[in-house]
N, C-alpha and C positions, 0 to 999 in steps of 0.2 A: 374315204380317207386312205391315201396309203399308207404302206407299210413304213417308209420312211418319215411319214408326216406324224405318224403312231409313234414312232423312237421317239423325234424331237419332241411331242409334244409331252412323252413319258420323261425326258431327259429333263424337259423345261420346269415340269413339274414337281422332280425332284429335286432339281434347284433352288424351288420356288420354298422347296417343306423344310429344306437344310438352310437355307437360308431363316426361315420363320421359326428355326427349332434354333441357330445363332443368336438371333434378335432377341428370341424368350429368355436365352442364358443369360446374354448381356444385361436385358431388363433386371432379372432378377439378382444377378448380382451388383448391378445398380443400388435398387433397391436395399439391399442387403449392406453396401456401404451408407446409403444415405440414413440406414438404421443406427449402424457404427457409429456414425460423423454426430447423430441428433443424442445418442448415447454419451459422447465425449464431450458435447456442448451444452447436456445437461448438469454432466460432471464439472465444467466449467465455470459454469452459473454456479452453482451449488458452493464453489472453491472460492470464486467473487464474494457471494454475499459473507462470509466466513468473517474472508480480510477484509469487508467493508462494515464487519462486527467490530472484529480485532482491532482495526484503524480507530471506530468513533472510541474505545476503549479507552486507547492508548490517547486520543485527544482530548476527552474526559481527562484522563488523570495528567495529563502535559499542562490543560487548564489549571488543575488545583495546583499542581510544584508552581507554575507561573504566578500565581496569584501570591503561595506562602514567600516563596523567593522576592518579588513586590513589599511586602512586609518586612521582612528581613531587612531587604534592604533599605526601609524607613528606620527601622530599630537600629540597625548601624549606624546611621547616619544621625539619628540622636542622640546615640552612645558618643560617638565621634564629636559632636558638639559640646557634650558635656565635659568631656576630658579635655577640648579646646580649651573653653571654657575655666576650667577647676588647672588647665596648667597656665593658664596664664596668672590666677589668683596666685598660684605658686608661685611665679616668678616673680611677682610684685613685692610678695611675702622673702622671698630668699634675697631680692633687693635689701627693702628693710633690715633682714637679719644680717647682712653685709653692713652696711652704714651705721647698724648699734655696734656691731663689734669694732668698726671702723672707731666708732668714738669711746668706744671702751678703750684701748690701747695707746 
């Protein structure tokens, strides 16, 4: 081998290691991100199931106000009947009490 075929192939070769000593960085800080990423999307999960606590929570208790407001809103509604009701007796009655006084005078 010569001298020059000696260079290139020393020159090739350490192309070959800074190249392969590049590649291991990038790996590794690959890596090192995709630890980050799995870190943040644990964090994520973890923050989902949370709000998917809080939400059945919050729909639990939306169920029972829905349900008592349903009721209410029967109980007015037979309140509201009953005073229909008791003002019309009224009115029949202050009738009456017009036409006695009417015949009283």
């Amino acid at each position: 081998m010569t001298e020059n075929q000696e260079k290139e192939l020393f020159n090739t070769l350490a192309a070959l290691v800074t190249g392969v000593n590049v590649i291991q960085s990038e790996v590794k800080d690959i890596k090192e991100t995709q630890n980050e990423h799995s870190q943040i999307l644990e964090n994520h999960s973890q923050i989902l199931e949370k709000h998917s606590q809080i939400l059945n929570g919050h729909s639990q208790i939306l169920e029972k106000h829905s349900q008592i407001l349903d009721r209410l809103d029967a109980k007015t509604d037979s309140i509201a009947e009953t005073v229909i009701a008791n003002d019309k007796r009224l009115t029949a009655v202050e009738k009456e009490v017009l036409n006695l006084r009417g015949g009283i005078h």
